[in-house]
N, CA, C and O atoms as a CHARMM CRD file, in Angstrom:
* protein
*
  256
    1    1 UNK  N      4.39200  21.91300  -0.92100 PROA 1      0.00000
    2    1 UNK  CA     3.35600  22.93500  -0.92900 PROA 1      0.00000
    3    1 UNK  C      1.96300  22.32100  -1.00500 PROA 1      0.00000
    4    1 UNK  O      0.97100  23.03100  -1.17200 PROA 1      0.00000
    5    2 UNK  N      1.89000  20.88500  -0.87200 PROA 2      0.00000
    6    2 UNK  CA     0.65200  20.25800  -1.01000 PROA 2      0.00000
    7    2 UNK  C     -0.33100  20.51800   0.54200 PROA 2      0.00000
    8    2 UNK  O     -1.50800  20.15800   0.51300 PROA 2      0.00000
    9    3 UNK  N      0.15700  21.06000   1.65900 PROA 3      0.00000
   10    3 UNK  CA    -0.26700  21.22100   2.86200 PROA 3      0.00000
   11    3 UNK  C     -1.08400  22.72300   2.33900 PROA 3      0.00000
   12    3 UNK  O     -1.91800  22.94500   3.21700 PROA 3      0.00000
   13    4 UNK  N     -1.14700  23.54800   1.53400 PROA 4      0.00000
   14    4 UNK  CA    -1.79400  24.73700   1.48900 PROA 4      0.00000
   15    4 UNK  C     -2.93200  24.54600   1.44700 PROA 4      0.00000
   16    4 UNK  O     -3.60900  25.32600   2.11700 PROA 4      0.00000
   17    5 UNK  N     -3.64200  23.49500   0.69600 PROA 5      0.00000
   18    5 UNK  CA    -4.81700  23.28400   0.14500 PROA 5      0.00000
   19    5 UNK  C     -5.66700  22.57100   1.24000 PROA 5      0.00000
   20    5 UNK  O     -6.89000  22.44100   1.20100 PROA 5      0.00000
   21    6 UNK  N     -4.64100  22.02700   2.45200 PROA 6      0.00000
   22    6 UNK  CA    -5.82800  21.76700   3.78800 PROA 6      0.00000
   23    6 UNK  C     -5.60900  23.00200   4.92300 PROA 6      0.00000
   24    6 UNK  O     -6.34100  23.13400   5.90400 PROA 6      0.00000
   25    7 UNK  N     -4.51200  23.84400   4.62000 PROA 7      0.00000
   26    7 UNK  CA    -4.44300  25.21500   5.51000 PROA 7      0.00000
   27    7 UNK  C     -5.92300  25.92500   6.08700 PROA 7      0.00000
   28    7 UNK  O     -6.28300  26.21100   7.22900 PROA 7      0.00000
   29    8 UNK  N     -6.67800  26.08500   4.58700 PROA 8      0.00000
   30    8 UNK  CA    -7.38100  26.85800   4.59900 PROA 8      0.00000
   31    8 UNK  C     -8.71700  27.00600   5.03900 PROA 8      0.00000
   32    8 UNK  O     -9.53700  27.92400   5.02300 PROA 8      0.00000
   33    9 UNK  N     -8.69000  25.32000   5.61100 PROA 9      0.00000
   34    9 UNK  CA    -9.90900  24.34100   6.78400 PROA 9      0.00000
   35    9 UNK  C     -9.11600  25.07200   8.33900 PROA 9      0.00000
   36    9 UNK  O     -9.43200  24.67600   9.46100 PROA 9      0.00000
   37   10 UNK  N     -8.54800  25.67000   8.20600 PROA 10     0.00000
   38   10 UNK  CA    -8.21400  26.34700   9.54100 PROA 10     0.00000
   39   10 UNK  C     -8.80700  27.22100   9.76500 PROA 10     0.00000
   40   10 UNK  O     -8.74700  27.49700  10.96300 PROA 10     0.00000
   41   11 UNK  N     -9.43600  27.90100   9.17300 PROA 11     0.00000
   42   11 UNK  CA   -10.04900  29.10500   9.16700 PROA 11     0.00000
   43   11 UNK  C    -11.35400  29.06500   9.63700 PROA 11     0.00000
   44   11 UNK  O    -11.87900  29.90100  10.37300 PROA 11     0.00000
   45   12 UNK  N    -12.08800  27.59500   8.96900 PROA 12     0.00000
   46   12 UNK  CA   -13.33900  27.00500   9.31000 PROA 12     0.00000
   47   12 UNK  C    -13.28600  26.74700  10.72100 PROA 12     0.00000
   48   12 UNK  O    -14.34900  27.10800  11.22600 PROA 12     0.00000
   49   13 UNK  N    -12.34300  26.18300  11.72600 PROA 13     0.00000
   50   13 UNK  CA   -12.05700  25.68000  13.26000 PROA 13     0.00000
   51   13 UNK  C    -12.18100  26.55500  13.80100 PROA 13     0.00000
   52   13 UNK  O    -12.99400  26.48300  14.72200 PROA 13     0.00000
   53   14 UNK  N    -11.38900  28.05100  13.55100 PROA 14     0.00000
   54   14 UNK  CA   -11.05200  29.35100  13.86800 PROA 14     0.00000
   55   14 UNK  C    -13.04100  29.71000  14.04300 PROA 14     0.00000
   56   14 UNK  O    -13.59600  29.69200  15.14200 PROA 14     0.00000
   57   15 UNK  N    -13.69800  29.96600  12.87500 PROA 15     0.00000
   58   15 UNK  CA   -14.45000  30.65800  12.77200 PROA 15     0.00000
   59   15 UNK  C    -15.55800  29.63900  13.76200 PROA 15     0.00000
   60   15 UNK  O    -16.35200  30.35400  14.37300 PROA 15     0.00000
   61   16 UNK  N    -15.74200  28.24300  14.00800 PROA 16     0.00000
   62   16 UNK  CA   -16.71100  27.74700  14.59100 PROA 16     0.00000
   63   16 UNK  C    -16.33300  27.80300  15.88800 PROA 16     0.00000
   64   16 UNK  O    -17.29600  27.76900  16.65500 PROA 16     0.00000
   65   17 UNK  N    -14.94800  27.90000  16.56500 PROA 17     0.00000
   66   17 UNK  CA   -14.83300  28.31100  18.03300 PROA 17     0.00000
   67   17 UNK  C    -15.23000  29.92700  18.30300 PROA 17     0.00000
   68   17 UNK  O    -15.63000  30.30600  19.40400 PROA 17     0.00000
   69   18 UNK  N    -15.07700  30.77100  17.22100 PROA 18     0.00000
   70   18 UNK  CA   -15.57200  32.07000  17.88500 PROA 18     0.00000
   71   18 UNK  C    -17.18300  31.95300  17.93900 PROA 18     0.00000
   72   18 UNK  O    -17.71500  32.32600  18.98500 PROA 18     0.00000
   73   19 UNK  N    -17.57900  31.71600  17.43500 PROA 19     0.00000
   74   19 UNK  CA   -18.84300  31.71500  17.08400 PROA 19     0.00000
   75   19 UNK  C    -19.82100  30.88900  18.20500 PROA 19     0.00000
   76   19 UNK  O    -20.97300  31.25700  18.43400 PROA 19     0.00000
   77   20 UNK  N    -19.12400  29.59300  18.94000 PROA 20     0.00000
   78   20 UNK  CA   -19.46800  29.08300  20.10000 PROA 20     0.00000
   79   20 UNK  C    -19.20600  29.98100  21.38400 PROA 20     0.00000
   80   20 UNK  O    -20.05100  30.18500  22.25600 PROA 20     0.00000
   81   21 UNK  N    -17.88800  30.49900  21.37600 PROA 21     0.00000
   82   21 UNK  CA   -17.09000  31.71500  22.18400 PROA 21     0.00000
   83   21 UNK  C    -18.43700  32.61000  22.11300 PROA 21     0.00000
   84   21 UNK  O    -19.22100  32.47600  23.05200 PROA 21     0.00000
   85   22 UNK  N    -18.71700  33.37200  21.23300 PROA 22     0.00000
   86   22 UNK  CA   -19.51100  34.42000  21.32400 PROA 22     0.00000
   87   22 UNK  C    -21.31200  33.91600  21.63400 PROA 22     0.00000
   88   22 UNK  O    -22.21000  34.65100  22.04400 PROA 22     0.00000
   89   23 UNK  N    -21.37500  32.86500  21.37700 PROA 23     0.00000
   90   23 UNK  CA   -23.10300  32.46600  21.73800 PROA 23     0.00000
   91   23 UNK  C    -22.86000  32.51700  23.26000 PROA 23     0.00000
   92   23 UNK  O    -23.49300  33.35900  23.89600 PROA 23     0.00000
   93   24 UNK  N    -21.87000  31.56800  24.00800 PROA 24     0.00000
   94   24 UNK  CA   -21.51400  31.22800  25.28100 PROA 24     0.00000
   95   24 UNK  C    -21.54700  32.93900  26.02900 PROA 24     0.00000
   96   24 UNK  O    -22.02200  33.32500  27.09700 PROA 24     0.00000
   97   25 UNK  N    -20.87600  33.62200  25.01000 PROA 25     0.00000
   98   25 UNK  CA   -20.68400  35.36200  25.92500 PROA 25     0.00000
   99   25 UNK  C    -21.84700  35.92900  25.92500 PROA 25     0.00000
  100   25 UNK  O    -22.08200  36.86700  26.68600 PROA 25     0.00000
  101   26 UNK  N    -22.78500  35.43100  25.04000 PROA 26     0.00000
  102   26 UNK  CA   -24.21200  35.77100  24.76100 PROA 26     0.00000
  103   26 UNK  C    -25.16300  35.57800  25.64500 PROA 26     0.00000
  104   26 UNK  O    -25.96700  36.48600  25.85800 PROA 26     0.00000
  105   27 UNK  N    -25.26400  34.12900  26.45100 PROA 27     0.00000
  106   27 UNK  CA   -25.74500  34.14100  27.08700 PROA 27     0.00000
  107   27 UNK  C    -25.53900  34.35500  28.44000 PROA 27     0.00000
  108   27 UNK  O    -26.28900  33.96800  29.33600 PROA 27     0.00000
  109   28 UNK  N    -24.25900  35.12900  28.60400 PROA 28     0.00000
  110   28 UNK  CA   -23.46300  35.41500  30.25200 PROA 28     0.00000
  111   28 UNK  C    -24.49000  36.94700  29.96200 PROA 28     0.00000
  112   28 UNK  O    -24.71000  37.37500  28.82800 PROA 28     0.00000
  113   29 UNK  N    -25.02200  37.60800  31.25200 PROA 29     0.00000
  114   29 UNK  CA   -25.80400  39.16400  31.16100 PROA 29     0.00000
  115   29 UNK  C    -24.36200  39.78200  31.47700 PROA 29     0.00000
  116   29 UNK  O    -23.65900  39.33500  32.38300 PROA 29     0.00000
  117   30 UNK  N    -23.97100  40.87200  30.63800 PROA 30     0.00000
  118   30 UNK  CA   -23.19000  42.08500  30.96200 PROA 30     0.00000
  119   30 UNK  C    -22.07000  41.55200  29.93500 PROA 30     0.00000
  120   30 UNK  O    -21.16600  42.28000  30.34400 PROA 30     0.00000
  121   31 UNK  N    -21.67400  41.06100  29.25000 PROA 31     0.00000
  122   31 UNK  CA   -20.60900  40.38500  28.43900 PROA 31     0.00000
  123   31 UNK  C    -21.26400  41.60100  26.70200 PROA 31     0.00000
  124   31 UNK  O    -22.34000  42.12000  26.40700 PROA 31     0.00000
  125   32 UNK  N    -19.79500  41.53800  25.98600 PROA 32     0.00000
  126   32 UNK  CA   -20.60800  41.87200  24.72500 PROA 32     0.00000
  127   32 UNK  C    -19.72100  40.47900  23.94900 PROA 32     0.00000
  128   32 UNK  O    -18.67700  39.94900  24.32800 PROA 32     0.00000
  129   33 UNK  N    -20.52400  40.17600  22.83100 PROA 33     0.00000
  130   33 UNK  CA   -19.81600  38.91500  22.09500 PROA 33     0.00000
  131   33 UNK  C    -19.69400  39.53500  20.71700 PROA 33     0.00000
  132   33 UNK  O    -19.50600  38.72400  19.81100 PROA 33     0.00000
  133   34 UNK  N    -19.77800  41.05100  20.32200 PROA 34     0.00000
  134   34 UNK  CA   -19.80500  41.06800  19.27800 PROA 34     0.00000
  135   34 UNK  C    -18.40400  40.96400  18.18500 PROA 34     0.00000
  136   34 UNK  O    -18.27000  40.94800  16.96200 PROA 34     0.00000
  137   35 UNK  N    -17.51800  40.90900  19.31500 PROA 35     0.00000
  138   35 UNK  CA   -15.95200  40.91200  18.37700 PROA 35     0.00000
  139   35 UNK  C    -15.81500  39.18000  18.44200 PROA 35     0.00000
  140   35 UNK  O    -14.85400  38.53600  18.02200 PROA 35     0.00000
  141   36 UNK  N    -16.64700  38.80800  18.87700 PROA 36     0.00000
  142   36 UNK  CA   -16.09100  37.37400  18.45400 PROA 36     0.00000
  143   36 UNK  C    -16.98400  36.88100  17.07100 PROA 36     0.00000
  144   36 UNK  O    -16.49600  36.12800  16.22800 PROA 36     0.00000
  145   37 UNK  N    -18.20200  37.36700  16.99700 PROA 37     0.00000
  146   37 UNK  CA   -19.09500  37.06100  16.00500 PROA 37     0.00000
  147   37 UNK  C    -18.17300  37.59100  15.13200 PROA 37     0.00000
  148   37 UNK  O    -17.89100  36.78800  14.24300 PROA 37     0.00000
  149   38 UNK  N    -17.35300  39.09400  15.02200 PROA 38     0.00000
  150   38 UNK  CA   -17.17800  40.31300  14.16600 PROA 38     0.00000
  151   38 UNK  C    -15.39700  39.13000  13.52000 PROA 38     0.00000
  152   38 UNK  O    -15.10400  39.18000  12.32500 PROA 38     0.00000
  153   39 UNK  N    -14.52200  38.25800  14.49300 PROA 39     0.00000
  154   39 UNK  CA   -13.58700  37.65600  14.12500 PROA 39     0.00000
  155   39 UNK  C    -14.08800  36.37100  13.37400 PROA 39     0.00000
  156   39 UNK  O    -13.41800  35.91800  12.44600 PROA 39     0.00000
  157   40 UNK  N    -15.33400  35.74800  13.79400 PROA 40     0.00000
  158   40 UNK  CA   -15.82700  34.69400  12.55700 PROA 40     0.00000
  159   40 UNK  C    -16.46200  34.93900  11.67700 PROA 40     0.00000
  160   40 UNK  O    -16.83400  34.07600  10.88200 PROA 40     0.00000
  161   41 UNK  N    -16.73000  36.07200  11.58900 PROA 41     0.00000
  162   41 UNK  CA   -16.96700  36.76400   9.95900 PROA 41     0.00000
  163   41 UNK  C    -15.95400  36.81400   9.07100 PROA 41     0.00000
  164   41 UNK  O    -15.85100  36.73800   7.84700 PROA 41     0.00000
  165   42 UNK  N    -15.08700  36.98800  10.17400 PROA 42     0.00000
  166   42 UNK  CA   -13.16900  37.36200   8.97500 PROA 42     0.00000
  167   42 UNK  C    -13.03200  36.34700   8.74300 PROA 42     0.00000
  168   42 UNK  O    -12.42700  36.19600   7.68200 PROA 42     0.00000
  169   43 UNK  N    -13.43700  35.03700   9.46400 PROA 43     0.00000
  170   43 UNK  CA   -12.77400  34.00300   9.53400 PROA 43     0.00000
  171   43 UNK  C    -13.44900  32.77200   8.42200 PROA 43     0.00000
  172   43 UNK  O    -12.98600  31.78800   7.84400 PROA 43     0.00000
  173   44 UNK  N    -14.76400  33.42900   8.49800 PROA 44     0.00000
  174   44 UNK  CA   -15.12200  32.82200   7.19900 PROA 44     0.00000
  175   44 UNK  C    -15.22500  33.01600   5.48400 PROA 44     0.00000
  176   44 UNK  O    -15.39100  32.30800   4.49000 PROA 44     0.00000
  177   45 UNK  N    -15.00600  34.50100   5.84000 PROA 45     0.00000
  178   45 UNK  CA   -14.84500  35.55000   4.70600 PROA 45     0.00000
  179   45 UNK  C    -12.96600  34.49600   4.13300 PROA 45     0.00000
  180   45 UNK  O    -12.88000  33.88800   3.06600 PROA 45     0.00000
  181   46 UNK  N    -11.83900  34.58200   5.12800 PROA 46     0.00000
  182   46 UNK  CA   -11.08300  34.00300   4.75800 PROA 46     0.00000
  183   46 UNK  C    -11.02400  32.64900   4.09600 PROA 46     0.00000
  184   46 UNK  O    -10.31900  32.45400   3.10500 PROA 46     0.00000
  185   47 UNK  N    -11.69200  31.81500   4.59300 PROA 47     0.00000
  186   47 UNK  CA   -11.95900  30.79100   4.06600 PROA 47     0.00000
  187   47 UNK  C    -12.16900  30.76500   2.73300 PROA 47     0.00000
  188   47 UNK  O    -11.35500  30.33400   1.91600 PROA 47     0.00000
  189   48 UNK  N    -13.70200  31.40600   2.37400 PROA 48     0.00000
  190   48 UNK  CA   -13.50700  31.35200   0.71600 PROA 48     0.00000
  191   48 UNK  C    -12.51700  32.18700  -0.26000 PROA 48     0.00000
  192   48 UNK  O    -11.99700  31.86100  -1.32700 PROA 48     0.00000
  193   49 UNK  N    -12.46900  33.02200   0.26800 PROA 49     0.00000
  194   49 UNK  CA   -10.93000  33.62800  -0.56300 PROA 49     0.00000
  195   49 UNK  C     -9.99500  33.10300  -0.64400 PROA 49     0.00000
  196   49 UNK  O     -9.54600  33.00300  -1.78600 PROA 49     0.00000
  197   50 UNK  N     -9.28400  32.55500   0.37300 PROA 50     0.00000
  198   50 UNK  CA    -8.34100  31.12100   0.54500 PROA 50     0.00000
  199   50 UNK  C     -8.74200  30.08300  -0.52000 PROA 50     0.00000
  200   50 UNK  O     -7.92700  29.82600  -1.40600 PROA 50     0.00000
  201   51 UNK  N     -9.79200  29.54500  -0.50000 PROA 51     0.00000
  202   51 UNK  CA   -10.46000  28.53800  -1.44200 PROA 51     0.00000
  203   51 UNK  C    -10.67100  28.89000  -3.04200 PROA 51     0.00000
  204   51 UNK  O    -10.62100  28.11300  -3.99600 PROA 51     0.00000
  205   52 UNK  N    -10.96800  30.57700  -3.02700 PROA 52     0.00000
  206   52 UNK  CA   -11.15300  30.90700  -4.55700 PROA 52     0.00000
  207   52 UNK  C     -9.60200  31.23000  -4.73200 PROA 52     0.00000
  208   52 UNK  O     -9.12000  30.72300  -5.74500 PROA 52     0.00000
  209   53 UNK  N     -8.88900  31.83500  -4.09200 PROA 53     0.00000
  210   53 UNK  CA    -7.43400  31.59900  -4.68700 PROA 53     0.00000
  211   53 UNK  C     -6.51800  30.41600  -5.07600 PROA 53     0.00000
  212   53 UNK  O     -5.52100  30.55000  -5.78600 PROA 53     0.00000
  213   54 UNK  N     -6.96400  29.18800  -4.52000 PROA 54     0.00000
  214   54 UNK  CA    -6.10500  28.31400  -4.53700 PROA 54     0.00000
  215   54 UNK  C     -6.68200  27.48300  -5.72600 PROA 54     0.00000
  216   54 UNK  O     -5.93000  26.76100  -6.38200 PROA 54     0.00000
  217   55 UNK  N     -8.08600  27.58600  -6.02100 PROA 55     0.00000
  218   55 UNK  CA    -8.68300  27.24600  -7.30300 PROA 55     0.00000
  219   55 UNK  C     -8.07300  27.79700  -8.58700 PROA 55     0.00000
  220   55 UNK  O     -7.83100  27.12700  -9.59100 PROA 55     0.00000
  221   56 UNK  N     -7.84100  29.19400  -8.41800 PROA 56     0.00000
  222   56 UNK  CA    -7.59300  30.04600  -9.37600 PROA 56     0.00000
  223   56 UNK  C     -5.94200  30.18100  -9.74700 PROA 56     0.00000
  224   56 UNK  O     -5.43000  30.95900 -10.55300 PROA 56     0.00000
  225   57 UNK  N     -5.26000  29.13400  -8.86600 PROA 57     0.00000
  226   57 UNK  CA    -3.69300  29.68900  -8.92000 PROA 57     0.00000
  227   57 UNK  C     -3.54200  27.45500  -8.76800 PROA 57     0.00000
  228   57 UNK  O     -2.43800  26.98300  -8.49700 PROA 57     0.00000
  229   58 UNK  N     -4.64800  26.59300  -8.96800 PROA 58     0.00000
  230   58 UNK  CA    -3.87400  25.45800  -8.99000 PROA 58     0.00000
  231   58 UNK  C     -3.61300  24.38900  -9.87700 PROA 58     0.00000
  232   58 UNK  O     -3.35700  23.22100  -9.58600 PROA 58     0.00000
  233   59 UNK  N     -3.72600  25.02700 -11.22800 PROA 59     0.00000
  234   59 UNK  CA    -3.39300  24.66200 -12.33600 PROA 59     0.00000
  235   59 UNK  C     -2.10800  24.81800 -12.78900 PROA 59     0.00000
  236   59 UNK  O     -1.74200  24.23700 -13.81000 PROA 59     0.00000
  237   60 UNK  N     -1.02800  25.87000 -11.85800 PROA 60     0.00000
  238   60 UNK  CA     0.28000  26.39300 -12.34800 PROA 60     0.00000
  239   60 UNK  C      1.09300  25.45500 -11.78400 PROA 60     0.00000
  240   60 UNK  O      0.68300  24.79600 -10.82700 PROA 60     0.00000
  241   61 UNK  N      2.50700  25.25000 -12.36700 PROA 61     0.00000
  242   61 UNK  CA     3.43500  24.44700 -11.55500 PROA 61     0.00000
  243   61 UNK  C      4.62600  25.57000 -10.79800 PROA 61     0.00000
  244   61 UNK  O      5.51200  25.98000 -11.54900 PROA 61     0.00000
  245   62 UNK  N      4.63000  25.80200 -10.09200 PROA 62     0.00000
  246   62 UNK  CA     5.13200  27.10700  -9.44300 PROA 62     0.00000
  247   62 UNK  C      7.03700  26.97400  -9.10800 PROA 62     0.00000
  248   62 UNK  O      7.74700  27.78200  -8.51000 PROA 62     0.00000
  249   63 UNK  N      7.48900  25.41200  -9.87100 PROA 63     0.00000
  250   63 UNK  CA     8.93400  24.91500 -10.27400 PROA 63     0.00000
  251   63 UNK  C      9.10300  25.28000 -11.48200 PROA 63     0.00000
  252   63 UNK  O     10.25100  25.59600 -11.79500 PROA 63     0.00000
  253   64 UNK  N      8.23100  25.33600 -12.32300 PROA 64     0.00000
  254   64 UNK  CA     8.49800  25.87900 -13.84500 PROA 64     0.00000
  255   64 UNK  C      8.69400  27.90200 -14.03500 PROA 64     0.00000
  256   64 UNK  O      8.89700  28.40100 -15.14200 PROA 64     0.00000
C-alpha cells in the first residue's frame, strides 16, 4: 500500500494536461475549453484531498 502516497501526483499530470488541452482549445476561434478548465479544477481539488487524507489516515497501521 506504499504506492498510494505517489497515486495522488496523478491527479497533478491529469490536471496540467487539461489545462494545456483547454488553453490550446482557447486559442482555436469556435471551440469552448471550458470543461477542460472545469475537469482541472476537479483535478486539482482532488489532489489536495487525496493529500489531506493520506496525512490524516498515515499514522495508522491498517494490519493491526
Amino acid at each position: 500500500m506504499n504506492y498510494l502516497k505517489y497515486t495522488q501526483y496523478v491527479y497533478l499530470v491529469f490536471a496540467i494536461y487539461f489545462i494545456y488541452d483547454g488553453i490550446m482549445k482557447w486559442t482555436n476561434e469556435g471551440t469552448n475549453p471550458f470543461m477542460q478548465f472545469f475537469i482541472a479544477a476537479m483535478a486539482i481539488f482532488m489532489f489536495f484531498f487525496r493529500r489531506r487524507f493520506a496525512k490524516k489516515t498515515g499514522g495508522q497501521n491498517p494490519k493491526s
